[in-house]
C-alpha positions in Angstrom: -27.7 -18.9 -23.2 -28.7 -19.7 -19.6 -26.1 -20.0 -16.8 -26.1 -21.2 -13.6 -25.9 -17.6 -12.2 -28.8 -16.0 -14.2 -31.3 -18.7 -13.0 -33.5 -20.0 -10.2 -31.8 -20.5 -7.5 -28.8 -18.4 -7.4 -29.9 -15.0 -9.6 -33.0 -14.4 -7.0 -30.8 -15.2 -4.0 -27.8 -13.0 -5.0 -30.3 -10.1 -5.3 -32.1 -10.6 -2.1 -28.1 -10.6 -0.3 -26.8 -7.7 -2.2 -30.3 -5.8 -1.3 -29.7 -6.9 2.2 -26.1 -5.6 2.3 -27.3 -2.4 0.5 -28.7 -1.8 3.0 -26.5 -2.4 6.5 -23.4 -0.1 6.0 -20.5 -1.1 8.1 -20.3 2.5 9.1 -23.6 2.2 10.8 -22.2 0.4 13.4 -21.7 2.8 16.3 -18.3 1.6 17.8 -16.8 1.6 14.1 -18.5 5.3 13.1 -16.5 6.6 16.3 -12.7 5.5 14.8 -11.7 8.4 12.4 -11.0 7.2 8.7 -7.7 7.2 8.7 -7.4 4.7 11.8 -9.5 2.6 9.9 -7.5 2.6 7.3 -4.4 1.9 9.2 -5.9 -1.2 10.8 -6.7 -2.5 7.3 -2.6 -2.1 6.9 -1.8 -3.7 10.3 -0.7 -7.5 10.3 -1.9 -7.5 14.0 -5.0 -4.9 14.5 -7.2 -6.1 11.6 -8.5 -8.5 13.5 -9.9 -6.4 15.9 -11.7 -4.3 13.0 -13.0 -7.0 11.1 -14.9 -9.0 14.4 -16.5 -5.3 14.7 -17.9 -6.1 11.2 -18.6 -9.8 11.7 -22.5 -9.2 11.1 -22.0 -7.3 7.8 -21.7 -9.1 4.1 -19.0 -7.1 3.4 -19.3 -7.7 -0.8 -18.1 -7.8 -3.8 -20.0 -5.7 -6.4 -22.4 -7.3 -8.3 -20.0 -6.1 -11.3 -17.1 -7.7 -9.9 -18.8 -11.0 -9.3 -20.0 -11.0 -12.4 -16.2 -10.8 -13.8 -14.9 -13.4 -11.2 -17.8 -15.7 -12.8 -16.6 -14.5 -16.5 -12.8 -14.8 -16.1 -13.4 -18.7 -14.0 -15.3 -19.5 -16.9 -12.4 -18.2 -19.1 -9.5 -19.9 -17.8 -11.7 -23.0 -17.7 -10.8 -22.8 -14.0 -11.3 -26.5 -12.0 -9.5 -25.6 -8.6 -10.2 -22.1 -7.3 -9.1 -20.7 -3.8 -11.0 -17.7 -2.2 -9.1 -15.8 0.8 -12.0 -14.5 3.1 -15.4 -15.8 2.4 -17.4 -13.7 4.6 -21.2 -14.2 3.4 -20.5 -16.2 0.3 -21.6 -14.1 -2.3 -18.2 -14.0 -4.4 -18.0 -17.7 -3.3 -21.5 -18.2 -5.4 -20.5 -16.6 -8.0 -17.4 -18.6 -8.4 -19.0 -21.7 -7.2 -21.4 -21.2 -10.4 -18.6 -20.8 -13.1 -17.5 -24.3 -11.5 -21.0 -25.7 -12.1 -21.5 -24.4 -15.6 -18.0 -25.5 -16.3 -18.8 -29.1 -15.6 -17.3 -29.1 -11.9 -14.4 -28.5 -9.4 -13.0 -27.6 -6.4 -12.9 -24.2 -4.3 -11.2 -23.9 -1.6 -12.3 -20.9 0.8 -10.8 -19.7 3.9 -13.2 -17.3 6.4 -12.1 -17.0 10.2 -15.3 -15.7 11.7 -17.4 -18.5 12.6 -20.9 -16.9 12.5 -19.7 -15.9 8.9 -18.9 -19.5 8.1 -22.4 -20.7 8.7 -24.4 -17.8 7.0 -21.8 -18.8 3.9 -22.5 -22.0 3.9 -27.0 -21.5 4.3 -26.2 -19.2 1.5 -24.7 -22.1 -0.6 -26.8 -24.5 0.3 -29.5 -22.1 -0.8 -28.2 -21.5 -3.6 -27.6 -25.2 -4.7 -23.4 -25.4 -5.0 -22.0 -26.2 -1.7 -21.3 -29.7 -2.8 -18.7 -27.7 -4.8 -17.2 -25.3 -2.0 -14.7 -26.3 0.7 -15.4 -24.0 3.5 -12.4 -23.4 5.7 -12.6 -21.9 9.2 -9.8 -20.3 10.9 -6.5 -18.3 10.0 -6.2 -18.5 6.3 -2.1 -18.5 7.2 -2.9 -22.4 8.6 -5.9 -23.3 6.9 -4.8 -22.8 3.4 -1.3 -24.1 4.2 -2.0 -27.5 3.4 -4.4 -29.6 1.4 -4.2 -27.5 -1.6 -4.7 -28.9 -5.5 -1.1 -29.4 -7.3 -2.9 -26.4 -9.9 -4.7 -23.4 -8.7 -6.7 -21.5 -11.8 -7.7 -18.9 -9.8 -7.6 -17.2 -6.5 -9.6 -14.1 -5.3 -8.0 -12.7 -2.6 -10.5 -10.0 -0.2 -10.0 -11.4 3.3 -7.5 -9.1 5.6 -5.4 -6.7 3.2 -2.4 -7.1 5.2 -2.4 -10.8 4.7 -2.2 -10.6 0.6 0.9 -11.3 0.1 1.7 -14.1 2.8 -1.2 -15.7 1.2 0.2 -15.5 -2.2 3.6 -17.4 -0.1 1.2 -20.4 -0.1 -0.4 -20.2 -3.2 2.3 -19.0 -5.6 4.1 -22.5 -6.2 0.6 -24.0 -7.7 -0.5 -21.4 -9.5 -0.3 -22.8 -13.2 1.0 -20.5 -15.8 -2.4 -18.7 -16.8 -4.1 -18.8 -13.2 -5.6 -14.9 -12.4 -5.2 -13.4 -9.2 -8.0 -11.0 -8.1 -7.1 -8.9 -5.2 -9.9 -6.8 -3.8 -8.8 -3.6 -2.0 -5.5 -3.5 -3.0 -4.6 -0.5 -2.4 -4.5 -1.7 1.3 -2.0 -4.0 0.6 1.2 -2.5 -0.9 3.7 -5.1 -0.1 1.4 -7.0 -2.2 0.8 -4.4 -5.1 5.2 -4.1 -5.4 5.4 -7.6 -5.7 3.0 -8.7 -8.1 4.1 -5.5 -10.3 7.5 -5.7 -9.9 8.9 -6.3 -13.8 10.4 -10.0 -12.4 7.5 -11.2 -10.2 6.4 -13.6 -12.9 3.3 -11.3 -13.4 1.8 -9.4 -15.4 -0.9 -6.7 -13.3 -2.4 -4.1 -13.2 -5.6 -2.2 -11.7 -8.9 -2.8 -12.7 -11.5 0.3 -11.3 -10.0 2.1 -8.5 -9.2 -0.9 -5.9 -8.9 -3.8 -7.4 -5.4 -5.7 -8.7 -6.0 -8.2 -11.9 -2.8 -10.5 -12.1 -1.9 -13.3 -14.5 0.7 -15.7 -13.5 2.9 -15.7 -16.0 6.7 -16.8 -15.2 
């Protein structure tokens, strides 16, 4: 059976922007190379420096893997998902795959937040390219603001991979629509333990757990 995703135009244009980001490593970027690892990584944790690492990588895609969007298309299509909300865009590429499970599931809303603007626009050329931005909200700006109003009464899904240290405030404005059922995909988790205890804590109303080495599969079910 054909899908949205393995055709013309979305399968050749999510292989030309994972090619592209193949090749333009974030660490390639001189300023970033010269902060050792473990600054890096305690930037990812801050509430207040991330900022400051991720306009350094404002030019790079910053992806998924092609395996995980093909899961975020498989589990949208699952959950028969209608209203999906995305917590940092960057290029678009998780955004198209999600964007297709809408298509192929006869419609619907997503919602996603990105606050750098030269990431906004190359998302949204990358949607219209790809034929599904009449499905996909693009929201620019602090996801803490932008995705604190104007939300769908149910959220299906969300797929959380903006900055780590923002996971669990962003669940604060998500968690009171999420229907029993929606999934929660955070990417990176293990950059975000404040996030991690909550959703696995025995009465978060969740079930989770990890799925590959960084990334946090929850179902929503209290």
């Amino acid at each position: 059976m054909m899908t949205t995703l393995t055709t013309a135009p979305v399968a050749p244009l999510l292989e030309q922007l994972f090619a592209q980001a193949r090749g333009e490593s974030p660490l390639s970027e001189p300023t970033l190379a010269a902060v050792p690892e473990e600054e890096r990584r305690r930037m990812m944790r801050s509430k207040t420096d991330y900022r400051a690492l991720y306009a350094r990588l404002k030019d790079y895609a910053l992806p998924v893997s092609q395996e995980m969007g093909q899961l975020l298309y498989m589990l949208a299509r699952a959950v028969r998902a209608e209203h999906v909300v995305e917590f940092g865009t960057s290029f678009g590429l998780s955004t198209i795959h999600l964007a297709s499970a809408l298509r192929d599931g006869g419609g619907g809303r997503l919602i996603t937040s990105e606050f750098e603007p030269d990431k906004v626009a190359v998302a949204r050329d990358n949607l219209t390219a790809a034929g599904l931005l009449d499905l996909v909200e693009l929201r620019e700006g602090d996801a803490l603001e932008t995705l604190a109003t104007d939300l769908p009464e149910r959220i299906d899904l969300v797929l959380l991979d903006g900055a780590k240290a923002l996971y669990d405030d962003v669940l604060d404005l998500l968690e009171r629509r999420l229907r029993p059922g929606a999934v929660i995909v955070a990417d990176n988790a293990d950059y975000a333990p404040d996030y991690l205890a909550r959703v696995r804590a025995p009465a978060s109303g969740y079930l989770s757990m990890p799925l590959g080495d960084d990334v946090e599969l929850s179902v929503r079910v209290g």
